[in-house]
C-alpha positions as CSV (number, residue, x, y, z in Angstrom):
1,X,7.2,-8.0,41.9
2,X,7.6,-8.5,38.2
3,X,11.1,-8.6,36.3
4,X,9.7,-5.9,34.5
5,X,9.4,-3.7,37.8
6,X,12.9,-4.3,39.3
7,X,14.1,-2.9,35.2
8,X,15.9,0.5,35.9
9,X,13.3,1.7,32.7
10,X,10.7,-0.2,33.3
11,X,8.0,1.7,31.2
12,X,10.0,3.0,28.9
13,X,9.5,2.1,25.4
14,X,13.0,0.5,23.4
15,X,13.7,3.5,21.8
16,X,14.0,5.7,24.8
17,X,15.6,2.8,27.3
18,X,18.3,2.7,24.6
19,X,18.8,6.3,24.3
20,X,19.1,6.1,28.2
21,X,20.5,2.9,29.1
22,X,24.9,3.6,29.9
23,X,27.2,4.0,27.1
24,X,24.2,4.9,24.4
25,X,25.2,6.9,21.9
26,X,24.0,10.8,22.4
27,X,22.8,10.3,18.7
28,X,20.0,7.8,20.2
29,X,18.7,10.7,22.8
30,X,18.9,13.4,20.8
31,X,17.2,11.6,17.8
32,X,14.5,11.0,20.5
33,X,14.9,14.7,21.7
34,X,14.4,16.2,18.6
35,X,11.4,14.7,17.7
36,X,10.1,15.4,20.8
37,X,10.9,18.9,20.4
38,X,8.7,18.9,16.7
39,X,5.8,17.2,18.4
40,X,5.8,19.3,21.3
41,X,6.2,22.5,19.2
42,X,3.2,21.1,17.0
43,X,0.9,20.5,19.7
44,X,1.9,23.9,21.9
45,X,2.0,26.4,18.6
46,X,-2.1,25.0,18.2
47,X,-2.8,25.4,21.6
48,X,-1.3,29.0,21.9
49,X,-2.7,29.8,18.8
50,X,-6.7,28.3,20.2
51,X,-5.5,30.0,23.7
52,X,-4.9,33.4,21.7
53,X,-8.4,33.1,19.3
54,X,-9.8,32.1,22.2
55,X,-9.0,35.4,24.5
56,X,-9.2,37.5,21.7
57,X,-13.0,36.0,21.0
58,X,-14.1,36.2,24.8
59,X,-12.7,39.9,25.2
60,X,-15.4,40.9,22.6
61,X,-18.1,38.7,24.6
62,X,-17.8,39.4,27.8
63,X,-16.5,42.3,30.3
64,X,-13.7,42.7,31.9
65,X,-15.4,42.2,35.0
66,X,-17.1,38.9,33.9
67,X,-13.2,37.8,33.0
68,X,-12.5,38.8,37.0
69,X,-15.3,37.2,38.4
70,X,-13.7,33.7,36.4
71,X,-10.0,35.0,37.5
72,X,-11.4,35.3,41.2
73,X,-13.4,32.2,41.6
74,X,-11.4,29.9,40.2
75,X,-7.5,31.0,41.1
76,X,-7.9,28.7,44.5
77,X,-8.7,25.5,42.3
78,X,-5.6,26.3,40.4
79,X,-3.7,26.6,43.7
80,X,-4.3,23.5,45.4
81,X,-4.1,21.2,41.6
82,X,-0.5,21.2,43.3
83,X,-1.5,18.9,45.9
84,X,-3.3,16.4,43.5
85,X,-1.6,16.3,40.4
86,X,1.9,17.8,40.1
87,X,4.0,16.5,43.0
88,X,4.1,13.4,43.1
89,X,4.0,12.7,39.3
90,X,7.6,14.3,39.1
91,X,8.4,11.4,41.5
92,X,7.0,9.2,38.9
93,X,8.5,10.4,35.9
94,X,12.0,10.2,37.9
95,X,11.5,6.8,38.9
96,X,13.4,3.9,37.6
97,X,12.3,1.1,39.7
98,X,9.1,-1.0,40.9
99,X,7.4,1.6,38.3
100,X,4.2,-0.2,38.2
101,X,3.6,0.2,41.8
102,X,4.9,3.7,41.9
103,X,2.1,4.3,39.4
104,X,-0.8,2.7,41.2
105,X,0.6,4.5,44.5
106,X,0.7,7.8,43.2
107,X,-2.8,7.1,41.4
108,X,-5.0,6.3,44.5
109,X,-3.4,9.3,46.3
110,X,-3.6,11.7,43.7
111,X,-7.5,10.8,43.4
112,X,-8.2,10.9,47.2
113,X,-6.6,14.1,47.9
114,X,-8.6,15.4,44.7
115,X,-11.7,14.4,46.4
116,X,-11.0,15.8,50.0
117,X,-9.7,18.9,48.4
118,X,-12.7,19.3,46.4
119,X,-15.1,19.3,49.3
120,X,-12.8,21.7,51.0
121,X,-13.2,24.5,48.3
122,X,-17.0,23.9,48.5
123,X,-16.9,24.8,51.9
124,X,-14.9,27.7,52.0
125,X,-16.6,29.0,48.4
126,X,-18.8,31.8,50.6
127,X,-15.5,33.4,52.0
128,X,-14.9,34.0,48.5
129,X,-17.8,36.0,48.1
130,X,-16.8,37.9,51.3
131,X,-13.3,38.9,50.0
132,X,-14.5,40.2,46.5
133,X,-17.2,41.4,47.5
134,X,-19.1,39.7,45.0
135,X,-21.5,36.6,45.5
136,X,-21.1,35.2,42.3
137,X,-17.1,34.9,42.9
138,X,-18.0,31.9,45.0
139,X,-20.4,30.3,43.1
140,X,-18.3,30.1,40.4
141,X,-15.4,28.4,42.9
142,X,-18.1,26.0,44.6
143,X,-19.3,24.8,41.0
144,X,-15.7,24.6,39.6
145,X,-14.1,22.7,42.6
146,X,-15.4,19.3,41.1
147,X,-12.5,19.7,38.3
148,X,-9.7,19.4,40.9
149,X,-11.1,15.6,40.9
150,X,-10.9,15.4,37.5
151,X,-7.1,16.8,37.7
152,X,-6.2,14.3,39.6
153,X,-6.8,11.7,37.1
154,X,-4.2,13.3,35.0
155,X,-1.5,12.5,37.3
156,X,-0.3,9.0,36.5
157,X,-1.2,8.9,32.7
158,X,0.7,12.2,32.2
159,X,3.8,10.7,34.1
160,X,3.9,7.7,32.4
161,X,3.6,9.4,28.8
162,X,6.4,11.8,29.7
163,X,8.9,9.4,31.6
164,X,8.7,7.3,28.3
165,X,9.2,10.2,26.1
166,X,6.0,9.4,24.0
167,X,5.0,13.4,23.2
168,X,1.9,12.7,21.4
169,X,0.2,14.2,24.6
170,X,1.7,17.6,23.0
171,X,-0.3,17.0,20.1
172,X,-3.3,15.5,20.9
173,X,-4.2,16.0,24.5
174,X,-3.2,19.6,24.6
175,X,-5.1,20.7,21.5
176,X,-7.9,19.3,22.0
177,X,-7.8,20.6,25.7
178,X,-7.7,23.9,23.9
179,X,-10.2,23.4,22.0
180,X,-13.0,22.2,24.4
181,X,-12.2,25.4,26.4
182,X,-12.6,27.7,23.5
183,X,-15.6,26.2,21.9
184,X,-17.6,25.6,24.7
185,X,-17.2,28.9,26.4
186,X,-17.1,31.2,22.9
187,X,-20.8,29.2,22.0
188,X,-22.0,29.9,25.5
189,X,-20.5,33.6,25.7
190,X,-22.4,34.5,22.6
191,X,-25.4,33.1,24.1
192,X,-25.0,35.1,27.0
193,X,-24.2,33.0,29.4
194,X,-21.9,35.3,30.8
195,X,-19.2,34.0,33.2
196,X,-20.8,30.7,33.2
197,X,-19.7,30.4,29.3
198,X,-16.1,30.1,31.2
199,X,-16.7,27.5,34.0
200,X,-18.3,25.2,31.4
201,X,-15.1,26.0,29.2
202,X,-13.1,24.8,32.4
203,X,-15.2,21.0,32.8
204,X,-15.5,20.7,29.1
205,X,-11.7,21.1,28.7
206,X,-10.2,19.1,31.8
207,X,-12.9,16.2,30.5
208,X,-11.6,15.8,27.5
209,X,-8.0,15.8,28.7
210,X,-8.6,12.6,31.0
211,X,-10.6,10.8,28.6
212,X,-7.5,11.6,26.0
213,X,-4.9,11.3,28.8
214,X,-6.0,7.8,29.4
215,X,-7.0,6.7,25.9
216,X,-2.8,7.6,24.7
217,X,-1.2,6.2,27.8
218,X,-2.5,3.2,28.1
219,X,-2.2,2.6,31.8
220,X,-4.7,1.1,34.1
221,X,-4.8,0.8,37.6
222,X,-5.0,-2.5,39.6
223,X,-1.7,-4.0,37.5
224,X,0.4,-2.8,40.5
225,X,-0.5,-2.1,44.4
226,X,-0.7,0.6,46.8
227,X,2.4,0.6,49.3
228,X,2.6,3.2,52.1
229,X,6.5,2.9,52.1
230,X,6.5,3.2,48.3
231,X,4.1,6.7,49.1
232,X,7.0,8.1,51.5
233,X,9.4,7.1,49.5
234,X,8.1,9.2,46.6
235,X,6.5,12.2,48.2
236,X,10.3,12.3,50.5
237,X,11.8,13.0,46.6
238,X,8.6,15.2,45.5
239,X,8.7,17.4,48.5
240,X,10.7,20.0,47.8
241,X,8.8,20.1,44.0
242,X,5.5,20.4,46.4
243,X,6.6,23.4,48.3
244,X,7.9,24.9,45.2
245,X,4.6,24.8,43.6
246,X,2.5,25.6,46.4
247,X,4.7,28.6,47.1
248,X,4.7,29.7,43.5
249,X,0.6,28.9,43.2
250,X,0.2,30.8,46.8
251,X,2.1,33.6,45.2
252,X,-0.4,33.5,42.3
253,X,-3.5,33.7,44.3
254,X,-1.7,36.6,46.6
255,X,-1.4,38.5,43.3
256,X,-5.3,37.7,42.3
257,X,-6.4,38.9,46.2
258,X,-4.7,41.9,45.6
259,X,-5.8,42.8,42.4
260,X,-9.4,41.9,42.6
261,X,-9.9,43.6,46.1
262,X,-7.7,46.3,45.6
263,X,-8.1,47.3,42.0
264,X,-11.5,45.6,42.0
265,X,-13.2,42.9,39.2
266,X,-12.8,44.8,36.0
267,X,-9.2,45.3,37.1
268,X,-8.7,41.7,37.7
269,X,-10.5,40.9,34.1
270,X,-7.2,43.1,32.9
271,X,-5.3,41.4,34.7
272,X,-6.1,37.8,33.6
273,X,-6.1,38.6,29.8
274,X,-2.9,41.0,30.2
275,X,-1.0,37.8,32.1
276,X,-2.2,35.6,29.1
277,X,-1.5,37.5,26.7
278,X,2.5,38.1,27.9
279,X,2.6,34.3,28.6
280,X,1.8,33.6,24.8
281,X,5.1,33.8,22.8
282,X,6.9,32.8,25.9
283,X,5.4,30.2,27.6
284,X,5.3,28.5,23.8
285,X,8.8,27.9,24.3
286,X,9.5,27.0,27.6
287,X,6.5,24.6,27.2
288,X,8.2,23.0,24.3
289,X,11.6,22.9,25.8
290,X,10.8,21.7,29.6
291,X,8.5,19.4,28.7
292,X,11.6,17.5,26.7
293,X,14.3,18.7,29.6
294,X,13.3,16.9,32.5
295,X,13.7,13.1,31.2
296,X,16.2,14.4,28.9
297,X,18.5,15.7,32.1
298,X,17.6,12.6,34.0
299,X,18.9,10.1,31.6
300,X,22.0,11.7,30.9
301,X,22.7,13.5,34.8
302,X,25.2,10.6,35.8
303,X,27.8,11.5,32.3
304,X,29.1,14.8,33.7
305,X,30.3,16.4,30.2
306,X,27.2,15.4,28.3
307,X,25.4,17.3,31.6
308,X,27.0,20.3,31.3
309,X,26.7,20.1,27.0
310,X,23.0,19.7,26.8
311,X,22.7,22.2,29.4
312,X,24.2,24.5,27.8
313,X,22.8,23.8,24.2
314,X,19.3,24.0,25.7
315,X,20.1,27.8,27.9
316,X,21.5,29.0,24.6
317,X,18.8,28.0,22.1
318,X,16.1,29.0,24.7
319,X,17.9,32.6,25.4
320,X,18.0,33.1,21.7
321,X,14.5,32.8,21.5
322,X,13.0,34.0,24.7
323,X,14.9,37.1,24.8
324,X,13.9,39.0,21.3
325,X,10.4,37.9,22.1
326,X,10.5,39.7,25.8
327,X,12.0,43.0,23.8
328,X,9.8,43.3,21.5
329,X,6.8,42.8,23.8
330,X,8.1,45.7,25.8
331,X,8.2,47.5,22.8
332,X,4.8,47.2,21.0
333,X,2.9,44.8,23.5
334,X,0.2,47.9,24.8
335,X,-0.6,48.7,20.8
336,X,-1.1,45.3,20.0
337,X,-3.4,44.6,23.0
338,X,-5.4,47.5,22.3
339,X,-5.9,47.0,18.4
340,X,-6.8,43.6,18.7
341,X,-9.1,43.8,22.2
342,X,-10.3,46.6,22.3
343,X,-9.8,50.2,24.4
344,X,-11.1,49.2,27.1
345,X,-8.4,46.1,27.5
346,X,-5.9,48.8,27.6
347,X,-5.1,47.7,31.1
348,X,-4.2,44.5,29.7
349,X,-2.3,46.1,26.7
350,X,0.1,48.3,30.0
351,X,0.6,45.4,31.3
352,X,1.8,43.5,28.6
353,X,4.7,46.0,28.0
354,X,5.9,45.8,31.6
355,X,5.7,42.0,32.0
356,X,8.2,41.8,29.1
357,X,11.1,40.6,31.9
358,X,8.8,38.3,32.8
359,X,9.7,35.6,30.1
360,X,13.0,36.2,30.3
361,X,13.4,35.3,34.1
362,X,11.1,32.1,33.2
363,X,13.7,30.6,30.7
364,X,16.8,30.8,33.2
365,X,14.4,28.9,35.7
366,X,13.0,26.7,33.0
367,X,16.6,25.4,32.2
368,X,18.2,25.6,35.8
369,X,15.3,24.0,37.3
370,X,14.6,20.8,35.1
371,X,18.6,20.4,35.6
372,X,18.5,20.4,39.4
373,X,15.8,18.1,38.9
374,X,17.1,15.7,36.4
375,X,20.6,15.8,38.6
376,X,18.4,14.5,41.5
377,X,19.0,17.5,43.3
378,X,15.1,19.4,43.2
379,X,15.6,20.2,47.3
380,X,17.7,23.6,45.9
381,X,14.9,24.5,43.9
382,X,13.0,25.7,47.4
383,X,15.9,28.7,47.1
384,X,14.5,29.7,43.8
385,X,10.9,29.7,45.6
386,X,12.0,31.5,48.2
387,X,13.4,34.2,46.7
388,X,10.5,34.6,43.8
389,X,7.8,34.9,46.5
390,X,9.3,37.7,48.6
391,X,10.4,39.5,46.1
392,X,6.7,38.9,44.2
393,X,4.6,39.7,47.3
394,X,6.9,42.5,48.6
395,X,7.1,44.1,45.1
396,X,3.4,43.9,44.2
397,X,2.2,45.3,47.4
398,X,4.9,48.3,47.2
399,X,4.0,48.7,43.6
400,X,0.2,48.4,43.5
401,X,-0.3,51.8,44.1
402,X,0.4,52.1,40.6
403,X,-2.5,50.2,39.2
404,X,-1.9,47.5,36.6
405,X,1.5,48.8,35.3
406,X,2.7,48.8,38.9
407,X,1.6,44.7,39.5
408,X,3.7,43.9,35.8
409,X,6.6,45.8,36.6
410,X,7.3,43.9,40.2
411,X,6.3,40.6,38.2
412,X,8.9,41.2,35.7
413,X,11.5,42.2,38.5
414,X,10.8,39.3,40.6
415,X,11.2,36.9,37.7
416,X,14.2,38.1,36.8
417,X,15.6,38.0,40.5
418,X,14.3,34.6,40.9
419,X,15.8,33.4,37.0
420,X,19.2,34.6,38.2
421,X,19.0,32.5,41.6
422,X,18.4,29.6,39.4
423,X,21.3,29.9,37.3
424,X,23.8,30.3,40.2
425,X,22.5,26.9,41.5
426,X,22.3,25.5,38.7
427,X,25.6,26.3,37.4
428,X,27.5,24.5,40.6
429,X,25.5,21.4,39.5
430,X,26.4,21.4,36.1
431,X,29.8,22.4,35.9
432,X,29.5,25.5,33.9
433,X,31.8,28.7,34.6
434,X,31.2,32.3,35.2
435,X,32.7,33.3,31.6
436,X,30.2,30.6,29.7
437,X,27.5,31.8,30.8
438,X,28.3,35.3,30.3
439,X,29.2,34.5,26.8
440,X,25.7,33.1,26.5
441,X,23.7,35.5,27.9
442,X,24.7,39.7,27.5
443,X,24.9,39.6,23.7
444,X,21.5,38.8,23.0
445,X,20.0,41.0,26.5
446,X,22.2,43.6,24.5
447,X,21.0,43.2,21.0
448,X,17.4,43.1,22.6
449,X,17.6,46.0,24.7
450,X,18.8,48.5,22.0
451,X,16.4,47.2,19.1
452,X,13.8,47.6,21.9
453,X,14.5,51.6,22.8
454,X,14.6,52.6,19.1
455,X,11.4,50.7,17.9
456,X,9.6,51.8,21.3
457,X,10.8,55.6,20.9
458,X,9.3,55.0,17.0
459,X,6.3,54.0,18.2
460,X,5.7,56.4,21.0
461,X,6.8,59.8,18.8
462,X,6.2,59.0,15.3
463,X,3.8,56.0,14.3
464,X,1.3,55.7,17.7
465,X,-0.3,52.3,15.8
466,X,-2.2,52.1,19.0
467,X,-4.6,55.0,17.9
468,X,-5.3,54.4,14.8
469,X,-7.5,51.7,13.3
470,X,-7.7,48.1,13.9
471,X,-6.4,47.2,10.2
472,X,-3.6,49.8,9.1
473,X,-2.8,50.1,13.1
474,X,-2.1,46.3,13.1
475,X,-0.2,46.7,10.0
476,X,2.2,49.1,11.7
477,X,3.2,46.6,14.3
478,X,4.2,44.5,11.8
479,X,6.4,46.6,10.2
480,X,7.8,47.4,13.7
481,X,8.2,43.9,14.6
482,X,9.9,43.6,11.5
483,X,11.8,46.3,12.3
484,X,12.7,44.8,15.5
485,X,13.9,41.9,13.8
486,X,16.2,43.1,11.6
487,X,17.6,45.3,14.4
488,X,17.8,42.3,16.9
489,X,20.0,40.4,14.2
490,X,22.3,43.4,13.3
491,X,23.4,44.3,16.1
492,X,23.5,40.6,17.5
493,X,26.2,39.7,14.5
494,X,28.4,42.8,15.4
495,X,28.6,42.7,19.2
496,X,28.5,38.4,19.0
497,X,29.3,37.1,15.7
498,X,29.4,33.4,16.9
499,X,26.1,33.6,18.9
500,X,24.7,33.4,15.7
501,X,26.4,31.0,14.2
502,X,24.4,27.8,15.5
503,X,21.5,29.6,13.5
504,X,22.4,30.0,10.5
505,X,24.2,26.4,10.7
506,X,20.7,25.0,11.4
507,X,18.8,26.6,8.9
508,X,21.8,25.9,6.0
509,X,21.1,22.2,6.9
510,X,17.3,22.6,6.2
C-alpha cells in the first residue's frame, strides 16, 4: 500500500483536501462549493435545455405509442443500473482510505455485474412482450440491455470526479450525453426509424459518456487491486443506498407496468413525456445542488455547527427555488404542454399540472438525504424508501382509475409524504429545531400556493391560452408566469420579509 493510499484524501486534488482537511477555513469549501455550483448549473441548464428540445422534437416525430413502446422496453434496464453503477460508487466517493484499491474493487465488480445483468434482461426480454402485449416492447429491452455494460464503466470514473470535487463532468460529460441522445434519435426519427430512432439515442449517448467519463477522470484500472474484504467493506456502507435505489427504481417500473398495461402504450407515451416534462425546472436544481451536497456534507459532518449551517443554507436556497417552480407548474403546466406538443400530448400536459408536488417533495429529500449520507448515517435513508413506495404503489393503484391525472396526483402525494419523512430524520442528525424549519418552509408554500389559485382561476375562466394558437397562446403563459412571479414575490415580502432578504443581498453583490 502506497503512502498515498493510507492519506485520509487520497485522490483529492489540494484545493479540495484543504478545504476538507480539520480546522480549514469554511472560506476554502465554499470557494470550492460555489464554483461547483456555476459549473454544475452550466452543464445541467444545457442538458435540460437539449433534454427539453429534444422531447419537444421527438413529440412531433413519433407517437405517443412509439414513446411507450421506448418507456416499456427500456424501464427494466433503468432498474437494475442500480446494481452496476450507483451503489457502490457512493461508497467510493465516501471513502477516505486505501482509495486506489477501493477504486479498482468497485471497478471489476461494477463491470461483472453489468455483464451478468445484461444477459439476464436478454433472457427475460420475451416476458416483456407478454405483459404489454406488444412484441416489439421486448425487442427494444433485449437490444438495449447491452448499455447496462456500458453503465457500469461509469461507476469509478464518476466517483472519483465527484469525491475530488472536479465538476467539469457537469459540463462536459452531461452535455454531450445530451446531445448524442438528441441528435442521434431526432436524425433517425425523421428518417422514420420509429422507436429504433430512441434505442440508438440510448447507445449513442451512454457511449459517449464513458469515453468522456474516462478521458476527464483520468483513472485507470490495474494501479490498485481487487480485495474481497475491501468489497464487503464497501457494499456493508452502500447497502442501505442499494435498497434505497432498488426500491425507488422498483417503484418506477411498478408505475410503468401499470400504466402501459392498464392504460395501454399511447398512455404510457403520455406518461414518459408528462414525467419529463415536470422533472425539467425541478430536477435542474436538485441536480445542481446534490451533486455539490454529498462531498460537501461529508467533509464538514464531524464540525457540528457548520453541519447544521450549510444544511440549512442549502434547504432554504433550494425551497426558494423549488417551490415557485412547483406552483406555477400546477398553474399553467397542461397549457404549456399542449401549445408546445401538441393536442394529442394533452395527457402529458394533465399530468404535468398534478405532478407539481412532485418537486417539492424531491428537494426535502434532496437535502435530508445527502445529509444522512454525508453524516455517515445513509442506513435511515431505508425509512424514507419505505414510506415512498407504499404510499407510491398504494396510491397509484387506488388512483389509476382516474387515468393519467389519477397516476400524477398519488406521485405528487407520495413525494411529499416521503420529503417530510426525510426531514424529520434529517433534522435529529443535524441539529435543527422544529421552529427553524418552520420558519424556512410555510412562507414560501404560502406565497406559492395563493399566487398559484389566482393565476390558475385566470387561466381557467378568462385567458384559456391552451386553446388558442401555438404563438399568442404561448405568449399568454408568459405573461401569466410573469404574473406568477410578481405575485410569488408580493406576497412572500408581506407574510416573510426576511425570507427574502438573502436574495436581494446576493443579487446587490452582483
Amino acid at each position: 500500500m502506497t503512502q498515498a493510499d493510507k492519506s485520509p484524501t487520497a485522490g483529492v486534488p489540494q484545493e479540495a483536501e484543504g478545504a476538507s482537511a480539520a480546522g480549514s477555513s469554511q472560506g476554502g469549501l465554499l470557494g470550492i462549493l460555489k464554483r461547483g455550483a456555476v459549473m454544475s448549473a452550466v452543464g445541467v441548464g444545457a442538458v435540460q435545455i437539449i433534454g427539453l428540445v429534444q422531447t419537444l422534437v421527438l413529440a412531433h416525430l413519433l407517437s405517443p405509442s412509439e414513446v411507450g413502446v421506448f418507456a416499456a422496453g427500456t424501464f427494466l434496464t433503468a432498474f437494475v443500473v442500480v446494481f452496476s453503477h450507483s451503489s457502490l460508487s457512493h461508497a467510493l466517493i465516501q471513502r477516505r482510505e486505501d482509495v486506489e484499491d477501493a477504486a479498482e474493487t468497485v471497478f471489476w465488480a461494477t463491470l461483472v455485474s453489468g455483464v451478468l445483468i445484461a444477459a439476464v434482461l436478454v433472457a427475460t426480454a420475451p416476458v416483456l412482450s407478454r405483459v404489454f402485449g406488444n412484441s416489439q416492447v421486448g425487442a427494444v429491452a433485449a437490444v438495449c440491455a447491452g448499455t447496462v455494460v456500458f453503465t457500469s464503466l461509469l461507476a469509478v470514473p464518476d466517483a472519483m470526479m465527484q469525491r475530488s470535487f472536479q465538476f467539469k463532468r457537469r459540463i462536459v460529460v452531461d452535455p454531450v450525453n445530451a446531445v448524442a441522445f438528441a441528435g442521434t434519435s431526432i436524425v433517425l426519427a425523421a428518417s422514420g426509424f420509429g422507436v429504433w430512432s430512441m434505442v440508438a439515442g440510448y447507445y449513442a449517448a451512454v457511449v459517449v459518456s464513458v469515453v468522456a467519463s474516462w478521458w476527464l477522470a483520468g483513472w485507470r484500472p490495474l494501479r490498485g487491486r481487487f480485495r474481497f474484504g475491501l468489497w464487503r467493506e464497501l457494499a456493508g456502507f452502500s447497502l442501505p443506498l442499494l435498497i434505497e435505489s432498488i426500491v425507488e427504481r422498483a417503484v418506477e417500473a411498478a408505475e410503468v407496468v401499470l400504466v402501459g398495461h392498464r392504460l395501454q402504450t399511447a398512455a404510457l407515451g403520455n406518461y414518459r413525456n408528462g414525467r419529463r416534462l415536470a422533472f425539467v425546472p425541478v430536477m435542474a436544481i436538485l441536480q445542481i445542488c446534490s451533486y455539490v451536497l454529498f462531498p460537501a456534507f461529508a467533509a464538514i459532518a464531524g464540525e457540528p455547527e457548520r453541519f447544521k449551517r450549510g444544511f440549512m443554507t442549502a434547504l432554504r436556497w433550494m425551497w426558494l427555488a423549488v417551490v415557485p417552480v412547483s406552483a406555477l407548474l400546477g398553474a399553467v403546466g397542461e397549457p404549456a404542454v399542449v401549445l408546445l406538443l401538441g393536442r394529442e400530448w394533452r395527457g402529458a400536459g394533465q399530468l404535468v399540472s398534478v405532478m407539481c408536488g412532485v418537486g417539492i417533495g424531491f428537494a426535502l429529500m434532496s437535502v435530508s438525504a445527502e445529509a444522512l449520507k454525508g453524516a455517515g448515517r445513509p442506513q435511515l435513508i431505508n425509512w424514507m424508501t419505505v414510506v415512498g413506495a407504499v404510499s407510491v404503489l398504494g396510491l397509484v393503484a387506488a388512483l389509476l382509475p382516474l387515468g393519467l391525472p389519477g397516476v400524477g396526483l398519488a406521485l405528487s402525494v407520495a413525494m411529499l409524504l416521503t420529503g417530510l419523512t426525510g426531514l424529520f430524520l434529517s433534522r435529529s442528525v443535524v441539529g435543527v429545531t422544529r421552529g427553524e424549519l418552520a420558519r424556512c418552509l410555510i412562507p414560501p408554500v404560502i406565497a406559492g400556493v395563493l399566487a398559484a389559485v389566482a393565476i390558475g382561476l385566470l387561466e381557467l375562466t378568462v385567458l384559456h391560452a391552451g386553446d388558442r394558437g401555438v404563438a399568442p397562446g404561448l405568449g399568454l403563459v408568459v405573461l401569466e408566469a410573469l404574473g406568477f412571479a410578481g405575485l410569488y414575490v408580493v406576497v412572500l415580502s408581506v407574510i416573510s420579509p426576511s425570507t427574502l432578504a438573502p436574495v436581494w443581498s446576493a443579487l446587490r453583490r452582483k
